[in-house]
VEXGU-446070 format. One record per residue (C-alpha): residue in one letter; x, y, z. Coordinates in pm, whole numbers. Layout:
<guses>
+---------+--------+--------+--------+
: residuo :      u :      v :      w :
+---------+--------+--------+--------+
:       A :      X :      Y :      Z :
...
+---------+--------+--------+--------+
</guses>
This chain:
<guses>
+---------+--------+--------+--------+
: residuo :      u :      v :      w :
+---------+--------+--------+--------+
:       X :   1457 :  -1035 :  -1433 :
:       X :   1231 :   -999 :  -1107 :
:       X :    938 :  -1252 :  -1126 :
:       X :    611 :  -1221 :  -1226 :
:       X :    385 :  -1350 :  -1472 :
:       X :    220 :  -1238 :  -1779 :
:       X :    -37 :  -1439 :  -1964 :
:       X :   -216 :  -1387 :  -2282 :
:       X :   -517 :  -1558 :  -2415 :
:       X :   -802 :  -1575 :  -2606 :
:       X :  -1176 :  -1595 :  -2483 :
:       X :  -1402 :  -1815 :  -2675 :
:       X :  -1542 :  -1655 :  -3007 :
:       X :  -1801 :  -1430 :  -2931 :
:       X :  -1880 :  -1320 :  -3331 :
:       X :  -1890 :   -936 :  -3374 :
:       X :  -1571 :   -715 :  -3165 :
:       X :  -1697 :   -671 :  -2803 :
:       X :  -1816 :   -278 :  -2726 :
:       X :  -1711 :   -109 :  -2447 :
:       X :  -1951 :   -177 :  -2199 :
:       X :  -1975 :   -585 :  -2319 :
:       X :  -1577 :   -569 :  -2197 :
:       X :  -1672 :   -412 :  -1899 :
:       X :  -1945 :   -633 :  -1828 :
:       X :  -1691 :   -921 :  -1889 :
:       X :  -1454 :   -763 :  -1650 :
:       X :  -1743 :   -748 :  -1375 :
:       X :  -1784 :  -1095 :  -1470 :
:       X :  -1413 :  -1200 :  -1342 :
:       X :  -1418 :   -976 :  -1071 :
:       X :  -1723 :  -1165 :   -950 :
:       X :  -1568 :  -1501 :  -1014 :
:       X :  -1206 :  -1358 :   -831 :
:       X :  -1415 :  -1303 :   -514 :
:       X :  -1561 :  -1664 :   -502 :
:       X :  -1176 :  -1759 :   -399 :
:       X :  -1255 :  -1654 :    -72 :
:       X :  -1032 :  -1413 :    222 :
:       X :   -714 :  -1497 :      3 :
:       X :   -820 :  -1194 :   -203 :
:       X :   -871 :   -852 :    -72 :
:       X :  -1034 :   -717 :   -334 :
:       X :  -1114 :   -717 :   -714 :
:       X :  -1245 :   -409 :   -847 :
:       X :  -1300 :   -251 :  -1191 :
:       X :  -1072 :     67 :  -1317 :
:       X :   -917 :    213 :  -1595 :
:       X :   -578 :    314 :  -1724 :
:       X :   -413 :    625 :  -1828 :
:       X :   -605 :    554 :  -2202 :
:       X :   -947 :    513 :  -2020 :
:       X :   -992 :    159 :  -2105 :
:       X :  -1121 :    -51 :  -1861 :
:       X :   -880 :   -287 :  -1655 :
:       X :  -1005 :   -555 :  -1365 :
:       X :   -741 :   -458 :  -1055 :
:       X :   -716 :   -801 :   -861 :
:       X :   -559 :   -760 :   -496 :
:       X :   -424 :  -1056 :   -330 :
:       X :   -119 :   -937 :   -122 :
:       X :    -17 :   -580 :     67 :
:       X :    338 :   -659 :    -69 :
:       X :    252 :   -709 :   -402 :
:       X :     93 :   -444 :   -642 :
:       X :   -245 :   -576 :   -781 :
:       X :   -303 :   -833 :  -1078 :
:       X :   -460 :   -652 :  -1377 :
:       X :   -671 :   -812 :  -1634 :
:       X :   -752 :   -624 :  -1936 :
:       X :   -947 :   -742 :  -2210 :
:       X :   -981 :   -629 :  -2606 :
:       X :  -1291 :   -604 :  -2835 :
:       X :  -1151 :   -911 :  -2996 :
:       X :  -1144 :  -1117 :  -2702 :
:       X :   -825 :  -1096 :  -2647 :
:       X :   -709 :  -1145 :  -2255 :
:       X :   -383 :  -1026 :  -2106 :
:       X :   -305 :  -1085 :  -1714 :
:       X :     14 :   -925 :  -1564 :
:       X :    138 :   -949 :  -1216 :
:       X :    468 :   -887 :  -1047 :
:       X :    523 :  -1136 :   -784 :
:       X :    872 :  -1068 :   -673 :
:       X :    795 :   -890 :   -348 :
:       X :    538 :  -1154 :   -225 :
:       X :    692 :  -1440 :   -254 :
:       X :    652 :  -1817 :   -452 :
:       X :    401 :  -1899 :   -265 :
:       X :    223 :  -1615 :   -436 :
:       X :    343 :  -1720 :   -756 :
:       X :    230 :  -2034 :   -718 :
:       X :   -164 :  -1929 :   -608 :
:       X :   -142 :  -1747 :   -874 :
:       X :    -35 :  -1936 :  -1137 :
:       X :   -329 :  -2171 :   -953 :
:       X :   -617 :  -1895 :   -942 :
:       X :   -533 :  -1811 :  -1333 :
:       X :   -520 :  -2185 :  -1447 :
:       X :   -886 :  -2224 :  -1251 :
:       X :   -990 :  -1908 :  -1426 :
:       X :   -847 :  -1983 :  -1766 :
:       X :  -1071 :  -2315 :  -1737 :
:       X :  -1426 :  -2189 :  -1634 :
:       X :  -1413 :  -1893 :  -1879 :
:       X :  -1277 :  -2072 :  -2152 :
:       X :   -941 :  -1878 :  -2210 :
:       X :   -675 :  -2084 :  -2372 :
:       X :   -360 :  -1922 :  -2244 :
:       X :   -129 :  -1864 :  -2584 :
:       X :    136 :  -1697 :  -2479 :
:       X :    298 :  -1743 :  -2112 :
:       X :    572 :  -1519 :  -1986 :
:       X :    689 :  -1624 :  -1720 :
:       X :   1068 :  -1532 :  -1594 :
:       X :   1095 :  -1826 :  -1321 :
:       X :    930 :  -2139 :  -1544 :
:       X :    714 :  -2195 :  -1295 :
:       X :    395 :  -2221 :  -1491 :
:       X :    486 :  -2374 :  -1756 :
:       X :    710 :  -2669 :  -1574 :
:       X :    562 :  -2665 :  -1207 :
:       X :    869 :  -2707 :  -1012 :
:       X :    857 :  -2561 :   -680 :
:       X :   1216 :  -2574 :   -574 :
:       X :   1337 :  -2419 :   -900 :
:       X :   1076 :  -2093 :   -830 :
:       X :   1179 :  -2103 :   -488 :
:       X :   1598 :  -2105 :   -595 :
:       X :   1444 :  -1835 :   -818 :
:       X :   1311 :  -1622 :   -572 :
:       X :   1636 :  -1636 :   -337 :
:       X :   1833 :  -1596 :   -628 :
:       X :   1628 :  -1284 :   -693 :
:       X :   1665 :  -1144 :   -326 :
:       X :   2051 :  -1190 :   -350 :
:       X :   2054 :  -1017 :   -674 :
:       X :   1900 :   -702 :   -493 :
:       X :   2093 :   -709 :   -206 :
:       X :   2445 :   -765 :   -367 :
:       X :   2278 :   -448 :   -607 :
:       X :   2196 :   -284 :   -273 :
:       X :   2546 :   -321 :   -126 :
:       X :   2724 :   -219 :   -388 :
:       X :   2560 :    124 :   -449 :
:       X :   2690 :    434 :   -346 :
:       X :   2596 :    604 :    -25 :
:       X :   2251 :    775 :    -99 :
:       X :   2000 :   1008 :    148 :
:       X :   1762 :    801 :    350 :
:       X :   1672 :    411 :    322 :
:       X :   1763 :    160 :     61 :
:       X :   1413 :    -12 :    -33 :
:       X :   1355 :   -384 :   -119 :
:       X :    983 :   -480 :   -261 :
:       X :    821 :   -160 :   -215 :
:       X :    755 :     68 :   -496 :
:       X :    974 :    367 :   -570 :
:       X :    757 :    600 :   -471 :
:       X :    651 :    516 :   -120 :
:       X :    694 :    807 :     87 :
:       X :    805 :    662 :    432 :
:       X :   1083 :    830 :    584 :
:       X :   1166 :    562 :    872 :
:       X :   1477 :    556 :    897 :
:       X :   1548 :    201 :    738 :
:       X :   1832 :    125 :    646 :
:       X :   1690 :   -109 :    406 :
:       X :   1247 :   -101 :    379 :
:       X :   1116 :   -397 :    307 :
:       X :    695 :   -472 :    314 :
:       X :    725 :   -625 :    614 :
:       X :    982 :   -402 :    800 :
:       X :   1333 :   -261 :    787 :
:       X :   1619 :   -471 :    764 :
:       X :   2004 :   -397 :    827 :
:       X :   2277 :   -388 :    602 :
:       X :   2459 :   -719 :    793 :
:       X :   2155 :   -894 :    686 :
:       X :   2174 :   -780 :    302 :
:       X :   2515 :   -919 :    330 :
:       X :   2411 :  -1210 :    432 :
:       X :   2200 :  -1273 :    194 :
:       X :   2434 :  -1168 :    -77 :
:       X :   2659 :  -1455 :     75 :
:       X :   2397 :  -1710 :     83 :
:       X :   2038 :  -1637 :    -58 :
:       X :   1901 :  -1901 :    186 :
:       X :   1908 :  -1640 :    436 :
:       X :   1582 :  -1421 :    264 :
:       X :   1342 :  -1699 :    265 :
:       X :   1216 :  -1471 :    594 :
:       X :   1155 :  -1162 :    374 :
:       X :    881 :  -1302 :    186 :
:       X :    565 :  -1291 :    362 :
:       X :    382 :  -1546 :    111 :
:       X :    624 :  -1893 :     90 :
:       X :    389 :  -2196 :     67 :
:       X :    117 :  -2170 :   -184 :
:       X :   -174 :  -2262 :     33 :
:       X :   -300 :  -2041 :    328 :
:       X :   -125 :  -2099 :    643 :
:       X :    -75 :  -1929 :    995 :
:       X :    247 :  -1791 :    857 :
:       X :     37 :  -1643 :    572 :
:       X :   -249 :  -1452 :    781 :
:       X :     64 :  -1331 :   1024 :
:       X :    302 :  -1167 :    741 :
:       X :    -11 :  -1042 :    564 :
:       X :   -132 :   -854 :    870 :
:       X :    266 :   -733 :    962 :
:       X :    291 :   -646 :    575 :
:       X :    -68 :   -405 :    697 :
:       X :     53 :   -260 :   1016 :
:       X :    402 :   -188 :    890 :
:       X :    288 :     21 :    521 :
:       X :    -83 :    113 :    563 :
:       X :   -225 :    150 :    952 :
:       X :   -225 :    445 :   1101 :
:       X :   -216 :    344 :   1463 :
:       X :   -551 :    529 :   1560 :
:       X :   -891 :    488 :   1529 :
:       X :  -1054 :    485 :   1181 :
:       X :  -1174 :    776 :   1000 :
:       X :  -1327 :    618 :    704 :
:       X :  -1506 :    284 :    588 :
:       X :  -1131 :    216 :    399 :
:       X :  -1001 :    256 :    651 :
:       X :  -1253 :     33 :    934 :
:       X :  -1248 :   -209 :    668 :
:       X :   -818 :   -239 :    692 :
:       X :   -865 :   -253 :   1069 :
:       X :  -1070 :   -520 :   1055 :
:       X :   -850 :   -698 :    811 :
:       X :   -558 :   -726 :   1015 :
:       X :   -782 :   -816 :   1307 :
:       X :   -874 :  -1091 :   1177 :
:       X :   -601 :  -1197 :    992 :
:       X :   -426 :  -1170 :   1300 :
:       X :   -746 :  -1367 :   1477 :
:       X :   -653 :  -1636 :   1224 :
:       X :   -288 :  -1693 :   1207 :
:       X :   -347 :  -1719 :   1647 :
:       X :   -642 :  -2023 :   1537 :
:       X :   -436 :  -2208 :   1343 :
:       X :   -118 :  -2164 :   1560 :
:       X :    -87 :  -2061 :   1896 :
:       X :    249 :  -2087 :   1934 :
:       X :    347 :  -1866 :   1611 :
:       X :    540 :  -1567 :   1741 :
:       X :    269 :  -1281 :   1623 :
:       X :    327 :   -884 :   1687 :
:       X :     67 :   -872 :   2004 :
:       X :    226 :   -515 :   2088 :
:       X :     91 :   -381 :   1763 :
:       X :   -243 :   -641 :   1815 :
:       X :   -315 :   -507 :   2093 :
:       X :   -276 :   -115 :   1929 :
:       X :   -532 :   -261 :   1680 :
:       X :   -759 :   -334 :   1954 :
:       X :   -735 :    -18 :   2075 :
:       X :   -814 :    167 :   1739 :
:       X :  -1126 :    -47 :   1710 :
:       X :  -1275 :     16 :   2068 :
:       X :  -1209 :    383 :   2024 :
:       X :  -1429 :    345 :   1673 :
:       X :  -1704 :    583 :   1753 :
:       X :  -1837 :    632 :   1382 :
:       X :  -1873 :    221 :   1355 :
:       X :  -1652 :    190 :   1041 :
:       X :  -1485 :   -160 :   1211 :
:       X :  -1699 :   -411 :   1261 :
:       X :  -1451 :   -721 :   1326 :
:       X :  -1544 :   -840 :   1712 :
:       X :  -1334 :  -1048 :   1916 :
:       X :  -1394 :  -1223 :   2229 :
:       X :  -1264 :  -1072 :   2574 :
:       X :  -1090 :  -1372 :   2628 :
:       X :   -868 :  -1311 :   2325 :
:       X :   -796 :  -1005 :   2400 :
:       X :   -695 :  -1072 :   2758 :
:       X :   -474 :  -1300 :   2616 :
:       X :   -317 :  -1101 :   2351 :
:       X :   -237 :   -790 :   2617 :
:       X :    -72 :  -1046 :   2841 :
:       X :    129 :  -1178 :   2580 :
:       X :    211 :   -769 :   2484 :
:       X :    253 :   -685 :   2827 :
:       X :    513 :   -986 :   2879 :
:       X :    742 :   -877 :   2574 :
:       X :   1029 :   -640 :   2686 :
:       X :   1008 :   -270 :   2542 :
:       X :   1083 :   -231 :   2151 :
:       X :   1316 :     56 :   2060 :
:       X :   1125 :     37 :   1710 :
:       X :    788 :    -18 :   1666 :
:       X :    604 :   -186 :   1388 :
:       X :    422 :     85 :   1145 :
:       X :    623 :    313 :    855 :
:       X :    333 :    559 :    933 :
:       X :    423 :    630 :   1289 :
:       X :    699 :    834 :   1076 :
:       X :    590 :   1163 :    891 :
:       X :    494 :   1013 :    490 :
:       X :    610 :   1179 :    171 :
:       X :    335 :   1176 :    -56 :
:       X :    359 :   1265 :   -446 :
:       X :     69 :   1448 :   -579 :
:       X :    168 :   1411 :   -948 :
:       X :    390 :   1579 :  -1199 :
:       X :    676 :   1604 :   -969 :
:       X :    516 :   1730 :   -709 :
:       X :    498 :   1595 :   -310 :
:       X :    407 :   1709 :     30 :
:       X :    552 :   1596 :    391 :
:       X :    265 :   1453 :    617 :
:       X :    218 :   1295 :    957 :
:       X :    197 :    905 :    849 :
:       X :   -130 :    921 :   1121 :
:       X :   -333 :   1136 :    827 :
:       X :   -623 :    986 :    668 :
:       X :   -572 :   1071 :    284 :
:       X :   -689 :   1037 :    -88 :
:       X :   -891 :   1212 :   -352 :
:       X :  -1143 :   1392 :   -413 :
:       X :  -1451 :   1272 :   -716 :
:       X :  -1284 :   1519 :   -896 :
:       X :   -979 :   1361 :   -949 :
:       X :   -746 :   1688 :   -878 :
:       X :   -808 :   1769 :   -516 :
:       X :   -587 :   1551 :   -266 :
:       X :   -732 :   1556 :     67 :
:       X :   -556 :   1496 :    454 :
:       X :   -718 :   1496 :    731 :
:       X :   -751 :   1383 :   1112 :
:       X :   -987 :   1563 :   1417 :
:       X :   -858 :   1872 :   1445 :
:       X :   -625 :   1921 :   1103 :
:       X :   -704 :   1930 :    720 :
:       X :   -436 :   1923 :    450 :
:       X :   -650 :   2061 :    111 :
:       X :   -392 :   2066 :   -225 :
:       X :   -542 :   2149 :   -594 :
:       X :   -377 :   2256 :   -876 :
:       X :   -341 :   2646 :   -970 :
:       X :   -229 :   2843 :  -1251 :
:       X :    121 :   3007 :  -1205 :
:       X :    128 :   3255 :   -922 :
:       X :    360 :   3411 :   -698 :
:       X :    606 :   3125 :   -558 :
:       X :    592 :   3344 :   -186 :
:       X :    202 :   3442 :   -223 :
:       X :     45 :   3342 :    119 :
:       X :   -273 :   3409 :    370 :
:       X :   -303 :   3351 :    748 :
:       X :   -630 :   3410 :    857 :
:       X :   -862 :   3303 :   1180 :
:       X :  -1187 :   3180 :   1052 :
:       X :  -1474 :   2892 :   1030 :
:       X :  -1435 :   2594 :    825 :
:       X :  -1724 :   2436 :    579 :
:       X :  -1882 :   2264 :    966 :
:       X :  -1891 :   2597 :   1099 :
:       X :  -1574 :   2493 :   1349 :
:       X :  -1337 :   2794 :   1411 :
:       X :   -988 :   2731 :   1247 :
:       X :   -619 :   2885 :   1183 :
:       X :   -571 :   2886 :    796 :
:       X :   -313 :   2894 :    617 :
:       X :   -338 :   2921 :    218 :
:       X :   -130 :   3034 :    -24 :
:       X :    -22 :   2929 :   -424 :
:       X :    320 :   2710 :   -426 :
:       X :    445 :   2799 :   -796 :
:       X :    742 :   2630 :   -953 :
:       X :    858 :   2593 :  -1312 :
:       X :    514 :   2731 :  -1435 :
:       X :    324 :   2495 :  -1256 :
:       X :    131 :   2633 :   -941 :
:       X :    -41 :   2395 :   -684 :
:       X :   -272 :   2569 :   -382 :
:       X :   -260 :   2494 :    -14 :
:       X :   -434 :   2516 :    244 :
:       X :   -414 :   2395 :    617 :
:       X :   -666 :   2433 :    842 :
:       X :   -610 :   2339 :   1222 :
:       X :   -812 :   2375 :   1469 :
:       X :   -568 :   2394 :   1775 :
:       X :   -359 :   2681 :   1816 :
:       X :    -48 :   2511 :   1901 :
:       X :   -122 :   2360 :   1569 :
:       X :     28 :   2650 :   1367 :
:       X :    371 :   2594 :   1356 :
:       X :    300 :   2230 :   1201 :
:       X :     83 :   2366 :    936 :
:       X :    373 :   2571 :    835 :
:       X :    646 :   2255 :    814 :
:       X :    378 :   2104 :    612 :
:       X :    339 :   2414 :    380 :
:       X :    716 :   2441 :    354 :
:       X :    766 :   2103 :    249 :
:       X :    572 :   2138 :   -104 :
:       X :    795 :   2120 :   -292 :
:       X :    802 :   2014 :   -674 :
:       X :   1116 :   1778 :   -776 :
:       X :   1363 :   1921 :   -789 :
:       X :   1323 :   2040 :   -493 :
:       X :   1308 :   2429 :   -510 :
:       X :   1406 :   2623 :   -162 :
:       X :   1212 :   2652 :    122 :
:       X :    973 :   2924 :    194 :
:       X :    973 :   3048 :    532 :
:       X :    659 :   3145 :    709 :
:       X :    526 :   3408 :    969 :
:       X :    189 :   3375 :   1175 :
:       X :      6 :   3714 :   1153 :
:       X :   -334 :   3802 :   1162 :
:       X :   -474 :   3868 :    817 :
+---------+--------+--------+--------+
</guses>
């Protein structure tokens, strides 16, 4: 089993079953509290799940998907994490953060599930033969399966769109096959592949967390949003911090130095992380010193597949700013000069299609393409706007590659005026 944690308490009796908002109110209470444990978090925000009930999403890692606490009208607490792809240095904060938690809010934890043993017996070099042990598992697992299409993928979810070509994706950056086997001969050999070892915040910690950033979430441009200005600045000064506390740790200052770039080309002010100029001549010299990389940090310099529910996906320049619309059905890509707008539809004609020249909702003159993608019943509409002719054949290869799983055949395209 891969390691994580699941604990399950009970808050102090409150008298009459909690309502709906008083659990909320309770979750905004933790979230609060989460934040007081300073940069080690990212974020802790309030959410739901698929039932609409509300659930406290805790982030501390890139590599590791968030810790969710949900709570019942009866006081009832249950916090689940998976800390495999992090590390035991994660589990250990964790198991840290929760105790600390448990304490000031008066949980008393009743039932602990927890694979490795860790919080119950506080061994370290059992959860650390547990997390090896863990990596070899995968690898030998890895090894062993037949040849499939694209990239085997090691701590990152199933559904994560990059199409690098690998051969084995792991948060913090492809990996070969002669390294799977030798981990599979001697687990020793993946204490490198988790970017969270030792339990307390160290220059190896802000380093993998920024290379866990710049390999699965920046975009290697400027940013178009606050989320995004506010990841910039994250692995700026992550990055900023690892450097302070060691100097001599080997750090990515190619892919720094791209992350300086992106914030001095920040016109809209969404960054707002400054470094000195003495920093940054002194991460460009150490850039411009390191001999030319065949491979480049960042997943997203490759195109992204991203799935858009009920078997449905689209291929999409990893550069795009994406996400959702308040409504909840509208997905959204965008940079300068292109826009990516999918929605659902009722069923339509699979082929049914529009090319027209015309002005966008700023007024800006555009080549769109729009048309109804219909398979199985299930319709989704398209439409690409760009804004540069030479533009139109890639709105097409993005059209083209909706496709629904299975995927249905392609649809070929023609540029004509409407």
């Amino acid at each position: 089993m891969a390691p994580g944690l699941t604990l399950t308490g009970r808050l102090e009796a409150t008298g009459a079953p909690a309502s709906r908002t008083e659990i909320r109110d309770g979750l905004a209470r933790a979230a609060a509290w989460f934040e007081t444990l300073g940069d080690v978090v990212l974020g802790a925000e309030l959410g739901h799940d698929a039932d609409n009930r509300p659930v406290l999403f805790v982030s501390f890692h890139p590599a590791a998907d968030d810790v969710e606490l949900r709570l019942s009208s009866g006081g009832l607490l249950r916090a689940t994490a998976t800390t495999a792809p992090a590390g035991p240095g994660y589990h250990t904060h964790l198991c840290r953060a929760l105790g600390a938690f448990a304490e000031d809010f008066g949980v008393a934890w009743e039932r602990i599930d927890d694979p490795t043993g860790f919080f119950p017996a506080g061994d370290p070099d059992a959860l650390n033969r547990q997390f090896l042990a863990h990596a070899r598992r995968r690898c030998r697992a890895i090894l062993d399966a037949p040849d499939e299409p694209g990239p085997a993928i090691l701590g990152l979810p199933p559904d994560h769109g990059f199409t690098h070509p690998g051969p084995i994706l792991t948060p913090c950056g492809p990996r070969s096959r002669e390294w799977a086997a030798a981990v599979a001969a001697d687990p020793a050999a993946a204490r490198d592949m988790f970017p969270w070892w030792h339990a307390d915040p160290d220059a190896g910690f802000y380093r993998n967390r920024a290379i866990a950033l710049l390999w699965c979430e920046f975009p290697w441009r400027a940013p178009l949003t606050e989320e995004e200005g506010e990841l910039t600045d994250q692995i700026a000064a992550d990055l900023e911090e690892a450097f302070a506390l060691d100097p001599t740790a080997p750090l990515p200052w190619r892919a720094w130095a791209d992350v300086f770039v992106a914030i001095e080309a920040d016109r809209n002010g969404f960054t707002v992380q400054g470094s000195d100029a003495e920093l940054k001549a002194e991460v460009r010299r150490r850039a411009a010193a390191q001999p030319p990389c065949a491979a480049p940090v960042g997943y997203r310099r490759f195109p992204v597949r991203v799935a858009l529910g009920d078997g449905w996906s689209v291929l999409v320049p990893g550069s795009l700013a994406d996400g959702w619309a308040d409504d909840g059905q509208t997905w959204l890509a965008w940079d300068d000069r292109r826009t990516v707008t999918i929605r659902p539809a009722g069923p339509g004609a699979a082929r049914e299609l529009t090319v027209e020249e015309c002005r966008d909702a700023r007024g800006q003159q555009v080549w769109r393409l729009a048309g109804i993608v219909s398979v199985g019943g299930a319709g989704l509409r398209c439409q690409i706007d760009v804004a540069d002719p030479a533009d139109k054949d890639w709105a097409a290869d993005v059209w083209q590659s909706v496709c629904r799983h299975p995927a249905e055949e392609n649809r070929s395209v023609t540029w004509r005026a409407s």
